[in-house]
Backbone as a chain_set.jsonl record, in Angstrom:
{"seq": "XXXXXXXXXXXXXXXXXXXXXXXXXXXXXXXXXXXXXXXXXXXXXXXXXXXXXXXXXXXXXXXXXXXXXXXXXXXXXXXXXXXXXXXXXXXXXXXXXXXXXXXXXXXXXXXXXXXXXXXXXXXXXXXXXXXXXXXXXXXXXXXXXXXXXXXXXXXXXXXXXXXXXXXXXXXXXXXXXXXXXXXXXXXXXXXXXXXXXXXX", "coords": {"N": [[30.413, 12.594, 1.462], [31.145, 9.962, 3.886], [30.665, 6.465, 3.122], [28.563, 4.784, 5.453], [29.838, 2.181, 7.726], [29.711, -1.579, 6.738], [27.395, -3.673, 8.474], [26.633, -6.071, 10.686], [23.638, -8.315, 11.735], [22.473, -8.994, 15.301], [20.803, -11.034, 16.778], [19.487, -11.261, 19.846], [18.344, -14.733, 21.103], [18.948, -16.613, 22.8], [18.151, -17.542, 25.412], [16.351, -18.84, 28.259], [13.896, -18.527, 28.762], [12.918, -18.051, 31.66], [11.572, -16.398, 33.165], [9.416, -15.95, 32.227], [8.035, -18.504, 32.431], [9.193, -20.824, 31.355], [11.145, -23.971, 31.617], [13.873, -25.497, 30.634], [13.172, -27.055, 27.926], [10.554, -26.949, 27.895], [7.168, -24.836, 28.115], [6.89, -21.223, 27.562], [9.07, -20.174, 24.438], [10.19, -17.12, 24.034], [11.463, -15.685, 22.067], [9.993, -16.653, 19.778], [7.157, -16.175, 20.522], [4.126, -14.435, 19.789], [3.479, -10.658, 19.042], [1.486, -8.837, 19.178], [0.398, -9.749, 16.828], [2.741, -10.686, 15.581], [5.941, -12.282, 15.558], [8.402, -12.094, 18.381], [11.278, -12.192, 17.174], [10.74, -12.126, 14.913], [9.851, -9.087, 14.595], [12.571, -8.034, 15.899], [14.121, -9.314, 13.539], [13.069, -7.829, 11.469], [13.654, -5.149, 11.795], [16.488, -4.528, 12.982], [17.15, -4.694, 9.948], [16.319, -2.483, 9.183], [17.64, -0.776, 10.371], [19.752, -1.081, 8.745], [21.331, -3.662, 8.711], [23.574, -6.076, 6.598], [23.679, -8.533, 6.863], [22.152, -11.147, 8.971], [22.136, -12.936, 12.011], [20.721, -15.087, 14.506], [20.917, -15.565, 17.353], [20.38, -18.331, 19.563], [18.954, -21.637, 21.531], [17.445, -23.376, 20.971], [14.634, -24.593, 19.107], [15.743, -24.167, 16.516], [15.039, -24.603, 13.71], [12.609, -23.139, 13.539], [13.628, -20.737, 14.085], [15.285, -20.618, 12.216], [14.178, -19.663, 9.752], [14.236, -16.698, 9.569], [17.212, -16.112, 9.605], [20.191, -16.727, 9.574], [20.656, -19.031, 12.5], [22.841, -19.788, 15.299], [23.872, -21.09, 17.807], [25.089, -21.448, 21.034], [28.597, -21.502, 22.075], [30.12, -24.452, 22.439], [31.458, -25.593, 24.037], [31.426, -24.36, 26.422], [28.671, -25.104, 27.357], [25.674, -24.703, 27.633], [22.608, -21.972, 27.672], [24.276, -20.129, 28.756], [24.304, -17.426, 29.108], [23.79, -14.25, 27.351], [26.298, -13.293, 26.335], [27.755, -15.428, 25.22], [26.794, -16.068, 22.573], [26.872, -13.534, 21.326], [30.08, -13.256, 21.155], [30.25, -15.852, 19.664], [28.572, -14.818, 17.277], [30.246, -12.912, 16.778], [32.429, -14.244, 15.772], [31.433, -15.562, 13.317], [30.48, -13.711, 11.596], [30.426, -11.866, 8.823], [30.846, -9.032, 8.467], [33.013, -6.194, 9.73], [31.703, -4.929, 12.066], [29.607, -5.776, 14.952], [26.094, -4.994, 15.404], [23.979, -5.531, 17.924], [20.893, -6.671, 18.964], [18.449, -7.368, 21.954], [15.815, -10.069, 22.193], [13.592, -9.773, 23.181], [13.522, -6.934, 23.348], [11.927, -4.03, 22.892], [10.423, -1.49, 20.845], [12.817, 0.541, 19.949], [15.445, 3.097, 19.102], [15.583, 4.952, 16.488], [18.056, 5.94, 15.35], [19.449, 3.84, 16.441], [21.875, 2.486, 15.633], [23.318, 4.212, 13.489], [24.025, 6.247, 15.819], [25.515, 4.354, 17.664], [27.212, 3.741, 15.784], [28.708, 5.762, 15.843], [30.317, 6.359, 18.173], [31.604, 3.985, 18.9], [35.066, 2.402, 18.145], [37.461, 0.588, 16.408], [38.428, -0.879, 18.638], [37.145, -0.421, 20.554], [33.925, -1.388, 22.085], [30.437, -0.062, 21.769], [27.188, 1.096, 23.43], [23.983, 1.464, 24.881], [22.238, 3.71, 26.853], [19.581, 4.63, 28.898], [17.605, 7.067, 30.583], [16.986, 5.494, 32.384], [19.027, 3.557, 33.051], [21.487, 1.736, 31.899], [21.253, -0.483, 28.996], [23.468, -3.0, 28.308], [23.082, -4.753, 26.382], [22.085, -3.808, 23.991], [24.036, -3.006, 21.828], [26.954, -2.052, 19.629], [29.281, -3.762, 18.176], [33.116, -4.297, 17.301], [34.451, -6.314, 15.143], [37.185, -6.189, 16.451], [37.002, -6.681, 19.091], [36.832, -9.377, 19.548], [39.018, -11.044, 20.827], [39.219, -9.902, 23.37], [36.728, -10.504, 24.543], [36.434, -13.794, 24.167], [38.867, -14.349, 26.22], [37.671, -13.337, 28.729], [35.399, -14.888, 28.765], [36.446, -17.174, 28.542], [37.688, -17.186, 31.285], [35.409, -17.197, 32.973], [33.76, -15.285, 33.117], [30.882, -13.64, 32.979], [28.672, -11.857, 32.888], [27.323, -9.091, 31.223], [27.892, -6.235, 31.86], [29.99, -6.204, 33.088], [32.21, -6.797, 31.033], [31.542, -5.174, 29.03], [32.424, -2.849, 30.797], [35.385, -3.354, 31.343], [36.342, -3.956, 28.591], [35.978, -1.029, 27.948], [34.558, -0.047, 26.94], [31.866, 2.373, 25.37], [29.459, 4.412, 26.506], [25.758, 5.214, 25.307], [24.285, 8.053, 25.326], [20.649, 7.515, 25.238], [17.846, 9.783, 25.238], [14.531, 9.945, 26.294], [11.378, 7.812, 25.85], [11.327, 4.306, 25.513], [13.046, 1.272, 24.364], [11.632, -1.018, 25.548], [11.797, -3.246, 27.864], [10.179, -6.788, 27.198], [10.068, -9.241, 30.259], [9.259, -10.288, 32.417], [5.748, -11.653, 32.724], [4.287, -9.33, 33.984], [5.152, -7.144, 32.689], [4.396, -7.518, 29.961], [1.563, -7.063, 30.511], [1.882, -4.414, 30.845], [2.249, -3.661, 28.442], [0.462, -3.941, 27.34], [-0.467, -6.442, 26.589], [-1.354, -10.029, 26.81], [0.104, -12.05, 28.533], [2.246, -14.982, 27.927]], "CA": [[30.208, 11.949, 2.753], [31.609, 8.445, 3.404], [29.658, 5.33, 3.191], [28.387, 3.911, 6.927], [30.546, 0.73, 7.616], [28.656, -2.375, 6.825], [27.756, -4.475, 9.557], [26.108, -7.498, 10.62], [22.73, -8.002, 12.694], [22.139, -9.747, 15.984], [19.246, -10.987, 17.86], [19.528, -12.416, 21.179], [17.098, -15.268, 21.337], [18.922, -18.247, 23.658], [17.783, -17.825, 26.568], [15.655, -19.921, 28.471], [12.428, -17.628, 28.919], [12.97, -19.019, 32.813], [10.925, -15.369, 33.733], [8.022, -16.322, 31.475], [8.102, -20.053, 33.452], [9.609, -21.782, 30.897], [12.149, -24.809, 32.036], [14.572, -26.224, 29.836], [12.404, -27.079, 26.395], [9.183, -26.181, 27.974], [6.97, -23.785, 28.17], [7.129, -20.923, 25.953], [10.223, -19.532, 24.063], [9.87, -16.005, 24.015], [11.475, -15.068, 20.405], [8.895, -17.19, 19.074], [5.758, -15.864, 20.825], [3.779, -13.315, 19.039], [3.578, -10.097, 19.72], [0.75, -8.403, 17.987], [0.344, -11.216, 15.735], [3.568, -10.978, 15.032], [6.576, -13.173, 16.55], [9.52, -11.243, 18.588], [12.039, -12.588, 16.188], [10.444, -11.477, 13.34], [10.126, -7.688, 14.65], [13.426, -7.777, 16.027], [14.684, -8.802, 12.74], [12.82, -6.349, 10.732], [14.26, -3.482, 12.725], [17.841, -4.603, 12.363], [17.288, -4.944, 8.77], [15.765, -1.47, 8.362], [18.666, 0.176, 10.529], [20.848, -1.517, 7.984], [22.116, -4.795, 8.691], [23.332, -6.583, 5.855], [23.618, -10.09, 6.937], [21.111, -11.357, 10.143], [22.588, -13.862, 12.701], [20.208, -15.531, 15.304], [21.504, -17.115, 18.941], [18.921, -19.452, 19.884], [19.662, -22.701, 21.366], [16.341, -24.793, 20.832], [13.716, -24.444, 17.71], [16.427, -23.199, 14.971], [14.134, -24.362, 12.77], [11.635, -22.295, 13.885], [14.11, -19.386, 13.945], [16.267, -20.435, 10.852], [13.074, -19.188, 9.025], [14.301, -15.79, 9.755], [18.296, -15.886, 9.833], [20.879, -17.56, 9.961], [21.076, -19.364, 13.865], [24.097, -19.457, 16.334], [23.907, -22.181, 18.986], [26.052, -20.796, 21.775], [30.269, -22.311, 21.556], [29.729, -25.554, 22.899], [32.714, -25.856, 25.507], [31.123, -23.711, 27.536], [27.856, -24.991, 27.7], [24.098, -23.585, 26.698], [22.407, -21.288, 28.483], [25.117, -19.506, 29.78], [24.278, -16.113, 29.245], [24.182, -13.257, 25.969], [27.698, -13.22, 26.033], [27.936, -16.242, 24.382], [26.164, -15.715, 21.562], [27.795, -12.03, 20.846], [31.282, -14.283, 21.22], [29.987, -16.791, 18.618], [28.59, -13.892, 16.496], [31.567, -12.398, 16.176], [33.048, -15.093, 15.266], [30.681, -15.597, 12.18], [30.056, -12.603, 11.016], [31.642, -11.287, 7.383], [31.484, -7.548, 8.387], [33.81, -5.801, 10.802], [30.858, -4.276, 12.876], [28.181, -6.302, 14.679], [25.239, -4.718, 15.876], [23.438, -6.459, 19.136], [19.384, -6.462, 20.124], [17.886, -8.784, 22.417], [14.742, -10.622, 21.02], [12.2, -8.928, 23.904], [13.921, -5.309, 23.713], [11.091, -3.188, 21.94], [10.501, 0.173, 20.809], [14.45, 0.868, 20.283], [15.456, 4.043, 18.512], [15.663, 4.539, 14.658], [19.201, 6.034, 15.366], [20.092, 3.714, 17.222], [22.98, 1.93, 14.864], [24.144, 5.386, 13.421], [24.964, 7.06, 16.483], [26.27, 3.754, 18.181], [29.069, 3.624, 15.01], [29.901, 7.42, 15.946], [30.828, 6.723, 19.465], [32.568, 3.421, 18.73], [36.513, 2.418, 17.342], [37.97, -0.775, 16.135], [38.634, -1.892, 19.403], [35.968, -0.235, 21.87], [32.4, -1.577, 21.42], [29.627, 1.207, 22.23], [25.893, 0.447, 24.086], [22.901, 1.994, 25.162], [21.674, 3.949, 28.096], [19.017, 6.199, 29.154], [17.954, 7.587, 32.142], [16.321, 4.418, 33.56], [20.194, 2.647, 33.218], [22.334, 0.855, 30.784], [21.543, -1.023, 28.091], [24.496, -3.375, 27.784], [23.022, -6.022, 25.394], [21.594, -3.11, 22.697], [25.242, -2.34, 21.666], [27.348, -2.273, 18.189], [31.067, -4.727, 18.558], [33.894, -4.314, 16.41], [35.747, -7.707, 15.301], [38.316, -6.216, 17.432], [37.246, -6.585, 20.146], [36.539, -10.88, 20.022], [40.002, -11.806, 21.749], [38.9, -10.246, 24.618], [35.764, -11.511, 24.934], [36.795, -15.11, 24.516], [39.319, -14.283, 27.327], [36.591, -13.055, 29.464], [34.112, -16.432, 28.569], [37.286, -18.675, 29.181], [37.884, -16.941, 32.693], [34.276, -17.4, 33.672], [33.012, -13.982, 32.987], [29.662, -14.16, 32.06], [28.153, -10.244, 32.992], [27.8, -7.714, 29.558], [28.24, -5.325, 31.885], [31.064, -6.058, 33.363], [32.491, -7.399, 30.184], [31.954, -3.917, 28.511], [33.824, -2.259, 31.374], [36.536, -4.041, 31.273], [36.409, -3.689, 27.188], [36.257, 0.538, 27.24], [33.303, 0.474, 26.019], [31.339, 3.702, 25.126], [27.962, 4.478, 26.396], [25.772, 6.312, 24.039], [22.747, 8.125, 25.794], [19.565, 8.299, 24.479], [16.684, 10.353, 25.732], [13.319, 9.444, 26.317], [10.71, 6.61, 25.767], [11.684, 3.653, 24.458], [14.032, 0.009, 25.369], [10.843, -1.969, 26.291], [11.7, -4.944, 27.668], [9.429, -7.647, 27.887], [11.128, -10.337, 30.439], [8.039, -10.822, 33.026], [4.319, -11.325, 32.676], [4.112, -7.782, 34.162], [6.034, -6.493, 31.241], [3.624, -8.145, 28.836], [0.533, -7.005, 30.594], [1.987, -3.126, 30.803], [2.756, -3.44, 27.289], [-0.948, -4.19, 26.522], [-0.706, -7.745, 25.544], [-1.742, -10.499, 27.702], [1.64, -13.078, 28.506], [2.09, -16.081, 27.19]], "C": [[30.605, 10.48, 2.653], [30.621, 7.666, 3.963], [29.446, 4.896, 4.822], [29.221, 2.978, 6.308], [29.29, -0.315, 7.598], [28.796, -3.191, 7.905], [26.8, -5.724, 9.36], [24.742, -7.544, 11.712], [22.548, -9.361, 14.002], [21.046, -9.791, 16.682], [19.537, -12.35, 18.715], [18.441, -13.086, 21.76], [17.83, -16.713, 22.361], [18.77, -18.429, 25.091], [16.77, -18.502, 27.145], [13.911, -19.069, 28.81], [11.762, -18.321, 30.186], [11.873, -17.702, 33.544], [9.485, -15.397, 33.05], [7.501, -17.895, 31.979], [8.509, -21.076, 32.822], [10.516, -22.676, 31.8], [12.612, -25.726, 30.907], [13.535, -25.862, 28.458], [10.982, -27.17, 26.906], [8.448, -24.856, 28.544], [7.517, -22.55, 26.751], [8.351, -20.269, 25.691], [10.148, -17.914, 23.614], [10.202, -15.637, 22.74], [10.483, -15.655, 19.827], [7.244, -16.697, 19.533], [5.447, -14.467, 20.074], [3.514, -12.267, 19.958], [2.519, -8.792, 19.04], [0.473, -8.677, 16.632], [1.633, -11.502, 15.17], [5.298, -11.231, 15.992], [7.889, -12.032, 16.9], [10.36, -11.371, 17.634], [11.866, -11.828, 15.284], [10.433, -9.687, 13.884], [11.517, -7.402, 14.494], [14.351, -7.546, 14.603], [14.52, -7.929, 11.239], [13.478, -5.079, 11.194], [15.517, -4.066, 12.529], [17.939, -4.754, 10.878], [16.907, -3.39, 8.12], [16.817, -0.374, 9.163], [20.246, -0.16, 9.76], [21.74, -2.585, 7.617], [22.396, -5.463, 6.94], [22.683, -8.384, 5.722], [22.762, -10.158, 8.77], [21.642, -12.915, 10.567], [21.235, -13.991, 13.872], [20.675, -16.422, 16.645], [20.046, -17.142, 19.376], [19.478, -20.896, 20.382], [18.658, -23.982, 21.67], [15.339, -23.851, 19.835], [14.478, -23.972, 16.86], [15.878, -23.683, 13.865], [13.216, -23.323, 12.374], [12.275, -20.714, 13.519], [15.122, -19.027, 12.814], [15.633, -19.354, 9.83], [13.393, -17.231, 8.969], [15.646, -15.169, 9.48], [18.823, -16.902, 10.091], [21.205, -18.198, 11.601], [22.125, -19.5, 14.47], [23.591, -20.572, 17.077], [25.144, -21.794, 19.703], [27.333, -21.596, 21.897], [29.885, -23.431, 23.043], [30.815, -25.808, 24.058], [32.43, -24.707, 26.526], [30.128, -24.22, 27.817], [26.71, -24.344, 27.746], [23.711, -22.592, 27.905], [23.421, -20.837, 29.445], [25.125, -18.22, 29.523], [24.594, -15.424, 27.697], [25.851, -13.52, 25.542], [28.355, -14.275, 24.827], [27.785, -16.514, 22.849], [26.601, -14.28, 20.728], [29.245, -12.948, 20.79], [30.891, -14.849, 19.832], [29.361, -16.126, 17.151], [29.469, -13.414, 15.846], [32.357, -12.987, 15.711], [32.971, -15.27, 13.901], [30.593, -14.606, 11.197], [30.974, -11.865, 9.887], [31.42, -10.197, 7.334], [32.527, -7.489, 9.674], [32.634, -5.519, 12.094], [29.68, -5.548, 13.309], [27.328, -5.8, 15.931], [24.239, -5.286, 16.656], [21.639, -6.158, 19.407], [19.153, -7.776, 20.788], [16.616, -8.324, 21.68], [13.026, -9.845, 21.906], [12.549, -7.74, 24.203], [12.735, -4.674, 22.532], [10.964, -1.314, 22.246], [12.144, 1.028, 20.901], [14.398, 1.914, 18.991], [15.812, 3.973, 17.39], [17.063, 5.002, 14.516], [19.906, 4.869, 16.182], [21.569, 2.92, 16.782], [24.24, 3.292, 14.552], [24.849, 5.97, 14.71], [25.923, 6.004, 18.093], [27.878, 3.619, 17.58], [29.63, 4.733, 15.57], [30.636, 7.28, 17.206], [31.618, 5.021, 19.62], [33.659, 3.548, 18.066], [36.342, 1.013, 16.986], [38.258, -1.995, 17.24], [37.943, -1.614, 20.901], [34.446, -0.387, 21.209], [31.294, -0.139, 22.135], [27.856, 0.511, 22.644], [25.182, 1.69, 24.452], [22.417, 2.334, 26.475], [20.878, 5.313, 28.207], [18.721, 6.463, 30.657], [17.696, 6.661, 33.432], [18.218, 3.458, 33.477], [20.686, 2.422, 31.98], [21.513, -0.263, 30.01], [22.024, -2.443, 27.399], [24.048, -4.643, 26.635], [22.366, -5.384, 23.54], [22.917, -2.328, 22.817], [25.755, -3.181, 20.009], [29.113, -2.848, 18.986], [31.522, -4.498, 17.733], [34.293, -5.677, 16.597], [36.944, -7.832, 16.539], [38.412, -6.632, 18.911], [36.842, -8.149, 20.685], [37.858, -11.255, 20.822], [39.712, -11.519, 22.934], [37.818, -10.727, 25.475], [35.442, -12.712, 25.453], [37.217, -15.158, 25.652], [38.228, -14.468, 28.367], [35.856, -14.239, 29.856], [35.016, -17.4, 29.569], [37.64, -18.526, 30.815], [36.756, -17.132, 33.582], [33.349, -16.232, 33.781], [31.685, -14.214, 32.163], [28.481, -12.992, 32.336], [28.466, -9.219, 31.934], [28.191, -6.624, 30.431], [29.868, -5.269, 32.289], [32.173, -6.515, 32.096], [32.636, -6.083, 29.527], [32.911, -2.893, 29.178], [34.801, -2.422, 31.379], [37.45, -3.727, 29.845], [36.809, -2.046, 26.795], [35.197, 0.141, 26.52], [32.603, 1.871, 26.148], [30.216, 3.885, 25.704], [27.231, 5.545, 25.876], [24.049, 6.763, 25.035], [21.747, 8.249, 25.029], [18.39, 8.505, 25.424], [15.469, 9.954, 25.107], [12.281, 8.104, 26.266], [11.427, 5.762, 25.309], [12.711, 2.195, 25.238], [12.827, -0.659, 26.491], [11.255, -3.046, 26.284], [10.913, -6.044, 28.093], [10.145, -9.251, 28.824], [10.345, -10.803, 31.579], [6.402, -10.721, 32.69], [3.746, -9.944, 33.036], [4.304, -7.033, 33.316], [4.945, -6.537, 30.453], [2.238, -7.114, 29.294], [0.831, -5.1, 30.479], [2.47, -2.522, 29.5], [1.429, -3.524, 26.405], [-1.184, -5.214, 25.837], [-0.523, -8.889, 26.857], [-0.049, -11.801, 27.662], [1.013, -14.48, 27.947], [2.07, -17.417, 28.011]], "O": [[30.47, 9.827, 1.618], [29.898, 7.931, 4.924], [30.52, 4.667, 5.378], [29.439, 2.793, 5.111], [28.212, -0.13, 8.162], [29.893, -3.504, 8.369], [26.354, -6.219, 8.325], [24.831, -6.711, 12.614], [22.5, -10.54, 13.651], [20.411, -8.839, 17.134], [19.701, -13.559, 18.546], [17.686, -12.588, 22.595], [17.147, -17.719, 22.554], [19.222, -19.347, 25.775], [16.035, -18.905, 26.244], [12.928, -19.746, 29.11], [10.686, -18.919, 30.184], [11.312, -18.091, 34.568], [8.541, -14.768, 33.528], [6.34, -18.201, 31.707], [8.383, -22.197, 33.313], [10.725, -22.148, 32.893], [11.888, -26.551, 30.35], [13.216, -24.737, 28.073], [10.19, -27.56, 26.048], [8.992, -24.012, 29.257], [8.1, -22.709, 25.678], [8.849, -19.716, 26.672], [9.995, -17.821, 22.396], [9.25, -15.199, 22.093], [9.919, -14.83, 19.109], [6.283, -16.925, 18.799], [6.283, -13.6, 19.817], [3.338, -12.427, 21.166], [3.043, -7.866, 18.421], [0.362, -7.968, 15.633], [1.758, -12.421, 14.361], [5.689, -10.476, 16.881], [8.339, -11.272, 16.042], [10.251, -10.375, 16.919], [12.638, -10.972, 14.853], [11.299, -9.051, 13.284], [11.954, -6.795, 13.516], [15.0, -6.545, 14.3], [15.305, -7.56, 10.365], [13.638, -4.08, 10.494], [15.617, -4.093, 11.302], [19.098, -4.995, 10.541], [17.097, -3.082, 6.943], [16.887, 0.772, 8.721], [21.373, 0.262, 10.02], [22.572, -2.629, 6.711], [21.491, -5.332, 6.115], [21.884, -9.046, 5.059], [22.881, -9.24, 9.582], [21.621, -13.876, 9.799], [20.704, -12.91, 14.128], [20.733, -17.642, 16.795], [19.078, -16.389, 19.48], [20.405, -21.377, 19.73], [18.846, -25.046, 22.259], [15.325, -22.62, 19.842], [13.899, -23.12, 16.185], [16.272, -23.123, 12.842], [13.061, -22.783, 11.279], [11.702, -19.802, 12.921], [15.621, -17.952, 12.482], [16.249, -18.463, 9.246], [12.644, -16.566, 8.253], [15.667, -13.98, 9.162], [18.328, -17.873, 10.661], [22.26, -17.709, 12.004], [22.845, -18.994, 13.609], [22.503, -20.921, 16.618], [26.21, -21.792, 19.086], [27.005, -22.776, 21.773], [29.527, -23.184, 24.194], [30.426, -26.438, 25.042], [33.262, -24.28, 27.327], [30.089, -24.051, 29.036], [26.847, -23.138, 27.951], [24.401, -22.46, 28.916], [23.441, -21.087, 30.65], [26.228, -17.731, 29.767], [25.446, -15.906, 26.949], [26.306, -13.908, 24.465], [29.131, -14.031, 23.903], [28.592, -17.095, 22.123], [26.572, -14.206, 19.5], [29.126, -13.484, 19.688], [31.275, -14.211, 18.851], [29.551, -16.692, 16.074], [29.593, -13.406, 14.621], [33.22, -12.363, 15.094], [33.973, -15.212, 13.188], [30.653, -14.846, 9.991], [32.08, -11.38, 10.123], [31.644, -9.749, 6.209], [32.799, -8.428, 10.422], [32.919, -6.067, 13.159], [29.017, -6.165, 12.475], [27.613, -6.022, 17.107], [23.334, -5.665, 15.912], [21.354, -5.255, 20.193], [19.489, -8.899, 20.411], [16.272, -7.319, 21.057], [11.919, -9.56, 21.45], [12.069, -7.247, 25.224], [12.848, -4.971, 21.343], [11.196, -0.461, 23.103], [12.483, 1.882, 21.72], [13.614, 1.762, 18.054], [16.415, 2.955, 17.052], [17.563, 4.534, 13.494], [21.051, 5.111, 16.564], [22.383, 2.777, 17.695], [25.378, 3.441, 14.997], [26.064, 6.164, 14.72], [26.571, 6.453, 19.039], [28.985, 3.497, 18.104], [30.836, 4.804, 15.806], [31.587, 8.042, 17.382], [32.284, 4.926, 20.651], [33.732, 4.53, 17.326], [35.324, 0.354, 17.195], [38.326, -3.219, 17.118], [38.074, -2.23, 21.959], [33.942, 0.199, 20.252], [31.721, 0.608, 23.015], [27.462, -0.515, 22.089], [25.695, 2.804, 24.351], [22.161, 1.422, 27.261], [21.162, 6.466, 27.88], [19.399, 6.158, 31.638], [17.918, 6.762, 34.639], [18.199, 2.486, 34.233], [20.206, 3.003, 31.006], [21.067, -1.08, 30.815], [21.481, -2.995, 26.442], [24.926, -5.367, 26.167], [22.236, -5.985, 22.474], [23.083, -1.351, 23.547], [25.34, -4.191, 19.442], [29.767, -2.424, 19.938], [30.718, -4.322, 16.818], [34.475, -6.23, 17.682], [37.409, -8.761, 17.199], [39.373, -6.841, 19.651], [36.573, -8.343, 21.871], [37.533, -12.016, 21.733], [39.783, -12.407, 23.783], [37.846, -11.176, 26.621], [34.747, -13.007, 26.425], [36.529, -15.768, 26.471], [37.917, -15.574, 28.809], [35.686, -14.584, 31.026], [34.771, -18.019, 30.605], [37.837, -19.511, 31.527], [36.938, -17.234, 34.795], [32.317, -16.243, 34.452], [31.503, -14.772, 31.081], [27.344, -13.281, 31.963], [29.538, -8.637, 31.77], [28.943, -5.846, 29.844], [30.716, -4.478, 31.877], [33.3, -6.512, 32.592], [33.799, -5.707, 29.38], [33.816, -2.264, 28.629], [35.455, -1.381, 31.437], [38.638, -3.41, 29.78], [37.541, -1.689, 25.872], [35.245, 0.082, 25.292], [32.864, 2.492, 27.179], [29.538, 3.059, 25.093], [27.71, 6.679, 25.863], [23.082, 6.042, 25.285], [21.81, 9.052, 24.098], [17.994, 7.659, 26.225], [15.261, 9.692, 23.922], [12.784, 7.209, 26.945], [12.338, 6.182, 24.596], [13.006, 2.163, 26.433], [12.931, -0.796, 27.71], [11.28, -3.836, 25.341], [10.903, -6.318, 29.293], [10.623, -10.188, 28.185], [10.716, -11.932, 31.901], [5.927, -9.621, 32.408], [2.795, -9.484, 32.403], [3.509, -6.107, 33.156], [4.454, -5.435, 30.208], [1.849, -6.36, 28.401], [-0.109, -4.472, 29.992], [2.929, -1.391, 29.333], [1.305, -3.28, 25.205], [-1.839, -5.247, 24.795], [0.292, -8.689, 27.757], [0.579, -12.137, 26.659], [-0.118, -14.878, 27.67], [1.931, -18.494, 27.432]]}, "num_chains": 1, "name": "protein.A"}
């Protein structure tokens, strides 16, 4: 049987946690808040580390101290400007990254499947990335990228594109279903409280 390809791990932490009431550098930063005593970040990158990652990248674009502690950080490509959306950070990933493959979670996606790396490589190529959808929708930010596919990305950024989904359509990307529970995301106080943990 041949070896899985090695890849690389991401965790999408730069956003402004503007649905939790943060603004700018206050309020709280959601990869950093705990989450059963223990901080999103840090789950997230336990779980990319136990579906295989070798190397662990972090976009974040305030406390990389805080989140160095975990991975290497990303600060989103500066000629565009911060907070401008995941994209950026998958862009600047790919950039970085010393495998061919890099594997995507955001930092408040929980409960994500123990296949979920393996049977994203099977339904990607070299130059179509592959993502996640179940019956409640798409996914598009729990997806695996090939290197190949950074020129068009950039394109995309430099044209003003700044939607994963539309960004994967455009790309041929794959979508990989998976059935049942699972792809909690926490991204309002509602979230938090139906997740059994009081918001932050």
């Amino acid at each position: 049987m041949a070896e899985a390809p090695a890849f690389t791990g991401l965790v999408l932490a730069g956003g402004r946690s503007s649905r939790l009431g943060a603004d700018g550098d206050s309020g709280p930063d959601k990869g950093l808040v705990p989450f059963h005593g223990e901080p999103l970040v840090s789950r997230a990158c336990r779980y990319l580390r136990e579906q295989g990652a070798g190397t662990l990248l972090i976009s974040a674009n305030r406390h990389a101290d805080q989140y160095g502690r975990h991975g290497r950080v990303l600060a989103d490509p500066p000629q565009f400007g911060a907070f401008q959306g995941p994209l950026l950070g998958i862009a600047a990933a790919l950039q970085a990254m010393p495998d061919d493959w890099l594997l995507v979670v955001p930092v408040d996606v929980l409960d994500l499947p123990a296949d979920l790396a393996a049977r994203l490589m099977a339904a990607a190529d070299a130059a179509h990335p592959a993502y996640a959808r179940t019956v409640d929708g798409p996914h598009p930010l729990c997806l695996l990228a090939p290197r190949g596919a950074a020129p068009g990305l950039w394109s995309w950024l430099a044209d003003g594109g700044r939607k994963a989904q539309a960004w994967l359509a455009r790309a041929g990307a794959r979508a990989v279903d998976f059935d049942g529970a699972g792809f909690l995301n926490l991204n309002t106080p509602e979230d938090w409280r139906r997740a059994g943990v009081p918001p932050p």
